[in-house]
GUDRENDREN-552893 format. One line per 5 residues: number of its first residue (from 1); for each residue z, x, y of C-alpha. Coordinates in Angstrom, 3 decimals, padded with zeros to 6 digits. Layout:
NUM	Z/X/Y | ...
//
This chain:
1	-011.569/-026.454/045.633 | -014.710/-026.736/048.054 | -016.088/-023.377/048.794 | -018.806/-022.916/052.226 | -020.356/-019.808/052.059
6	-021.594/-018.233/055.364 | -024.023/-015.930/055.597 | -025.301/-014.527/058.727 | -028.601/-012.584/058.723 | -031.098/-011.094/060.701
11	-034.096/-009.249/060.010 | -033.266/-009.449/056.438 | -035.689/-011.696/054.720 | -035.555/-009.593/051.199 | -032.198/-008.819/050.935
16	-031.534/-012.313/051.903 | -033.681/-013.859/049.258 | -031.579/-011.784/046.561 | -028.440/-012.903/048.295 | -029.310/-016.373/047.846
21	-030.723/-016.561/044.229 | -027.002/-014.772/043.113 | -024.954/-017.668/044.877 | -027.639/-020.274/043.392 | -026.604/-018.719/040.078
26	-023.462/-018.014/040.302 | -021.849/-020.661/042.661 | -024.485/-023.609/042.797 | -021.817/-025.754/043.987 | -021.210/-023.715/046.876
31	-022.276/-025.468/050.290 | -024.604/-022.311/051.462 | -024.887/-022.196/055.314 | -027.338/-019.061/056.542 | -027.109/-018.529/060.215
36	-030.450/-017.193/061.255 | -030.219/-014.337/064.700 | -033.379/-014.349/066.175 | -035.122/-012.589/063.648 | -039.336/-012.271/063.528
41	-039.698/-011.076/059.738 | -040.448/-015.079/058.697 | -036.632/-015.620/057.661 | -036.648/-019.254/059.316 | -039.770/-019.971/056.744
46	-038.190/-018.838/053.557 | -035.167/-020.455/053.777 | -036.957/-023.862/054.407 | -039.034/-023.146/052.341 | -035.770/-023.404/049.503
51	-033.973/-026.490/048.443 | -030.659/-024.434/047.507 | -029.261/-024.202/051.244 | -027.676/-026.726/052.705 | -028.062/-025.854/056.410
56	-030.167/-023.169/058.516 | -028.222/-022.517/061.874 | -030.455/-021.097/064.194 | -028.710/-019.314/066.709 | -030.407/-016.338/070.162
61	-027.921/-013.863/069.889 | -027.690/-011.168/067.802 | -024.111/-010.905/067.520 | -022.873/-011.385/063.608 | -019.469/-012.500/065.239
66	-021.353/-015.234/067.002 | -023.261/-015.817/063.493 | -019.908/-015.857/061.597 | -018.238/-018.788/064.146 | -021.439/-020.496/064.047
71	-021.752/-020.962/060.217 | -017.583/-021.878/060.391 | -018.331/-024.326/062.738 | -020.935/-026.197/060.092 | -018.371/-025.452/057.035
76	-016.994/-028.517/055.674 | -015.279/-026.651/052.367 | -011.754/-026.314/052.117 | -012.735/-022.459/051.762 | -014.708/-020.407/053.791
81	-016.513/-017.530/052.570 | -018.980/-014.363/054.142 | -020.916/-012.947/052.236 | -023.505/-010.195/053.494 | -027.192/-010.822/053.178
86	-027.435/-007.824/051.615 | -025.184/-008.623/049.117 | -025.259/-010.368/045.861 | -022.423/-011.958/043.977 | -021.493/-010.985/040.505
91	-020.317/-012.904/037.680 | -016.627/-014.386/037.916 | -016.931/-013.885/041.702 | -016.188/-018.039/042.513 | -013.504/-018.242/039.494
96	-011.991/-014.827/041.407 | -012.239/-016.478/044.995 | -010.436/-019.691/043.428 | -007.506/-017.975/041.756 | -006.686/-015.466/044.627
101	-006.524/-018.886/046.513 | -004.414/-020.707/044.435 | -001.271/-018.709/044.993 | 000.271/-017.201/047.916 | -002.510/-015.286/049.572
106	-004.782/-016.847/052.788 | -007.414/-014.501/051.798 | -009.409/-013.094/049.417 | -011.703/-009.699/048.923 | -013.228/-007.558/046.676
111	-015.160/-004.583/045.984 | -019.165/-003.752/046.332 | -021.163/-002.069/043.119 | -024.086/-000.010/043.854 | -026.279/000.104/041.771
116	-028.276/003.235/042.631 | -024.862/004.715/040.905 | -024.949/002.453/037.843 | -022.116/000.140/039.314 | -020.107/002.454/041.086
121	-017.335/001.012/043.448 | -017.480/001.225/046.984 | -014.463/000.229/048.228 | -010.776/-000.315/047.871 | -007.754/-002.186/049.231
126	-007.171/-000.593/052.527 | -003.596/-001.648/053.853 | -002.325/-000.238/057.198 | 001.446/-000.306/059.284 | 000.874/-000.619/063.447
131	004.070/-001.255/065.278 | 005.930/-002.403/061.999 | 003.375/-004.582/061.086 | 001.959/-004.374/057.794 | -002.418/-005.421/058.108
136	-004.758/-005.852/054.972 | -007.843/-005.337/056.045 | -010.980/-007.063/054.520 | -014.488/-006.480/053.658 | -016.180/-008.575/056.027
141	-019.364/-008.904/053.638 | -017.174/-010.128/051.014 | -013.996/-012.359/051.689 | -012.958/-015.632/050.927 | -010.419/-017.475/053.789
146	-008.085/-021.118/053.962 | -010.300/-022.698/056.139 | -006.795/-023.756/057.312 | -006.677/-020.518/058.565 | -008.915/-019.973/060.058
151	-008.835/-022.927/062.044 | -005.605/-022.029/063.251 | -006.754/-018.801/064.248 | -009.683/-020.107/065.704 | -012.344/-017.924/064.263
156	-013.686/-014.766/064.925 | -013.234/-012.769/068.806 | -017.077/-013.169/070.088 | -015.981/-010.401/072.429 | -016.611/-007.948/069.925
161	-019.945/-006.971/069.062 | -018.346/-004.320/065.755 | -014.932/-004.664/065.119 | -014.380/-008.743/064.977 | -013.258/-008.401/061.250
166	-010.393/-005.754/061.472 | -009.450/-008.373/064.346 | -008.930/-010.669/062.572 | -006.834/-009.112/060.291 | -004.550/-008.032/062.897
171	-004.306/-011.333/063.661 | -003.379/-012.219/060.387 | -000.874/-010.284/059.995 | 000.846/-011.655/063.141 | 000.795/-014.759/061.627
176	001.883/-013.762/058.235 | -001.175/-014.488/056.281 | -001.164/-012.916/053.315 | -004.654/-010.644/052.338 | -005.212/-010.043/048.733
181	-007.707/-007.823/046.368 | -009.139/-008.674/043.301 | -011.489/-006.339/041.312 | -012.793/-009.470/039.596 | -014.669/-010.745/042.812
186	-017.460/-008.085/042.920 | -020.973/-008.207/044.569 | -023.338/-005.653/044.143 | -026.043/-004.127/046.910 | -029.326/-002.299/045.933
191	-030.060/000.269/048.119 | -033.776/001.089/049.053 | -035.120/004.679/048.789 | -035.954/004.581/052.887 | -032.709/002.873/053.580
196	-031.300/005.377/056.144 | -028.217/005.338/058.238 | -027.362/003.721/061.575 | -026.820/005.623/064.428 | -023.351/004.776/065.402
201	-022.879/002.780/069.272 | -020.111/005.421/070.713 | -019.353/003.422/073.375 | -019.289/000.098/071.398 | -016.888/001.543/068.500
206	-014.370/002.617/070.989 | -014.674/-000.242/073.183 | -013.950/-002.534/070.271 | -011.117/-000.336/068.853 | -008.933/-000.173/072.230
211	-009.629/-003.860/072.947 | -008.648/-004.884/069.576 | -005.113/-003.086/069.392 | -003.819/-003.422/072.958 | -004.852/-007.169/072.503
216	-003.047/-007.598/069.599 | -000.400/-005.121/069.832 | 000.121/-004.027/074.011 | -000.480/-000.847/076.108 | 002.488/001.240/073.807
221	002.188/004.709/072.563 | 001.375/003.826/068.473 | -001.800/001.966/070.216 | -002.238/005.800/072.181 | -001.623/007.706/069.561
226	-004.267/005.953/067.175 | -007.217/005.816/069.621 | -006.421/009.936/070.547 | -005.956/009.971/066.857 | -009.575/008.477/065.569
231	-011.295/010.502/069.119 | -010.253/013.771/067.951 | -011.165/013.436/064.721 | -014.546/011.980/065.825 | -015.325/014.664/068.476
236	-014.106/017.652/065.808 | -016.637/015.959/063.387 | -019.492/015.865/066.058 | -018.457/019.715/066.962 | -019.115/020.551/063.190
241	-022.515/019.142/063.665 | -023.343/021.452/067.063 | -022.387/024.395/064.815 | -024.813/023.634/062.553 | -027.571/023.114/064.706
246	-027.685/019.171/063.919 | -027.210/018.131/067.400 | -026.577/019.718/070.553 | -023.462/020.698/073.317 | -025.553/017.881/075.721
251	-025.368/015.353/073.244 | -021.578/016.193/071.833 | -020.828/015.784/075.461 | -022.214/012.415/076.162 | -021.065/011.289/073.217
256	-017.350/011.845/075.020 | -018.753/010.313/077.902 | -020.008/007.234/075.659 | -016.038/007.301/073.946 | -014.103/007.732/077.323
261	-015.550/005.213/078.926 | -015.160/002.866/075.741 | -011.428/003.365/075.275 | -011.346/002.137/079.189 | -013.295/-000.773/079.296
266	-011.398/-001.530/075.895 | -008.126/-000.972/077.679 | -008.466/-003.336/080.704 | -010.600/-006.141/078.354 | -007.696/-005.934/075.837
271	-004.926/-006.102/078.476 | -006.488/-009.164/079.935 | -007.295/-011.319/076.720 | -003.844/-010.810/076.202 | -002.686/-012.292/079.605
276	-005.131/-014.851/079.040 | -003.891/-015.814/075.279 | -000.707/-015.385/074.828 | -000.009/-017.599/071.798 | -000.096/-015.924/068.324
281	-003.783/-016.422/067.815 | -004.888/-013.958/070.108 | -008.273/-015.029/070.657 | -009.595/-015.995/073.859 | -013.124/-015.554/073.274
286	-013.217/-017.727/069.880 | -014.455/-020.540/068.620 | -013.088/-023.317/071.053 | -014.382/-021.222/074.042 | -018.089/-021.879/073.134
291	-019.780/-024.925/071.943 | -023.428/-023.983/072.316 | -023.922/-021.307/069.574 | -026.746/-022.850/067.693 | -030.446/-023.332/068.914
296	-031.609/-025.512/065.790 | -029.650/-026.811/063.059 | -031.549/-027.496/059.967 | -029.125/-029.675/057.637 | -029.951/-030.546/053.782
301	-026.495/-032.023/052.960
//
């Protein structure tokens, strides 16, 4: 069993180094394909600079969904992995990736250990049921595919700036590929002391989340009920934070603007990648629409 690993990165020239010297140790079989965004921190350098990567993709956007189809496009493995380049496998991670693939499952994911926490878990299997269909969802920093799969799914939605993952485990499901968990296939992130949190793209997150279910599932009232569900608990959340004095009744409200007007360019843009794909892959902005991702291809194979 061949295994690609992807990893798409930008602006991450430390964490990337760590990322690398785990899947040196721990999978140095593993064709290792980093696909660089236009990043200005000297990434491009470092990487050359190393003789365990076996191709530097180059690529202007800054999209990671464009970065993820890119480094499938390169992958000649039989399995397809992304892996964050903040991320660093663990021991038993490639022996994990190769048993959850040897039986039924399409797919494979595991948990993340911090280790500010001494190796506290992070995450768990997170399964959901949207119109009768059951979805495993996947951490997209650390997941293991069939390249079979997806081939015949045809990559990741470039559409969607946030979101492409849980996309592609909707369209999973429809197809009846099967998502599994193993503890076993762990990496681990370090955080830094100034790490901080994102601010979160209102518009963006909602955008992505009605576009993604009426794509995959039509304009019907589970696909209502969920978007009114996550808004309400989003703008009750965002209330707290007025109350306290963290932000203020300006801001809350163009926040709802930034939602509202999400949820309906998500609507139309999901209603019409539907009309425009109607077979089972759902994906009429993947990888067969677009054959000019990279700008350089560096290739050590």
């Amino acid at each position: 069993m061949d295994i690609s690993v992807v990893v798409p990165t930008l602006n991450g020239r430390e964490e990337l180094t760590g990322c690398l010297d785990a899947l040196t140790e721990q999978v140095p079989d593993a064709e290792v394909i980093v696909v660089n965004g236009p990043s200005a921190d000297g990434t491009t350098g470092m990487v050359r600079d190393r003789d365990d990567v076996s191709l530097l993709v180059e690529i202007a956007d800054r999209s990671v969904t464009v970065a993820r189809n890119a480094g499938i496009d390169r992958a000649t493995g039989d399995v397809i992995a992304l892996v964050h380049q903040s991320l660093s496998v663990e021991s038993g991670w490639a022996d994990a990736v190769k048993d959850g693939l040897s039986g039924a499952a399409q797919a494979i994911t595991g948990p993340t250990h911090q280790q500010l926490w001494a190796g506290m878990t992070t995450e768990t299997e997170e399964t959901r049921t949207i119109a009768g269909r059951d979805v495993t969802y996947f951490n997209p920093g650390n997941v293991a595919f069939d390249a079979e799969v997806v081939e015949a799914l045809d990559g990741f939605d470039e559409y969607l700036n946030v979101g492409s993952a849980r996309d592609f485990a909707h369209r999973m499901a429809a197809g009846e590929y099967g998502v599994d968990w193993s503890t076993e296939m762990c990496v681990s992130r370090e955080f830094e002391a100034d790490g901080g949190i994102a601010e979160t793209d209102w518009n963006w997150k909602y955008r992505s989340l009605a576009y993604r279910l009426v794509k995959n599932y039509n304009v019907r009232p589970t696909v209502v009920r969920r978007i009114l569900s996550h808004a309400v608990g989003d703008a009750k959340d965002a209330l707290f934070d007025v109350v306290r004095g963290e932000t203020t009744p300006s801001q809350w409200l163009g926040t709802g603007q930034d939602v509202f007007s999400g949820v309906g360019s998500g609507i139309v843009d999901g209603v019409r990648a539907r009309v425009t794909d109607r077979t089972a892959r759902r994906n009429p902005n993947g990888r067969s629409a677009r054959t000019n991702r990279a700008v350089t291809v560096y290739d050590w194979r």
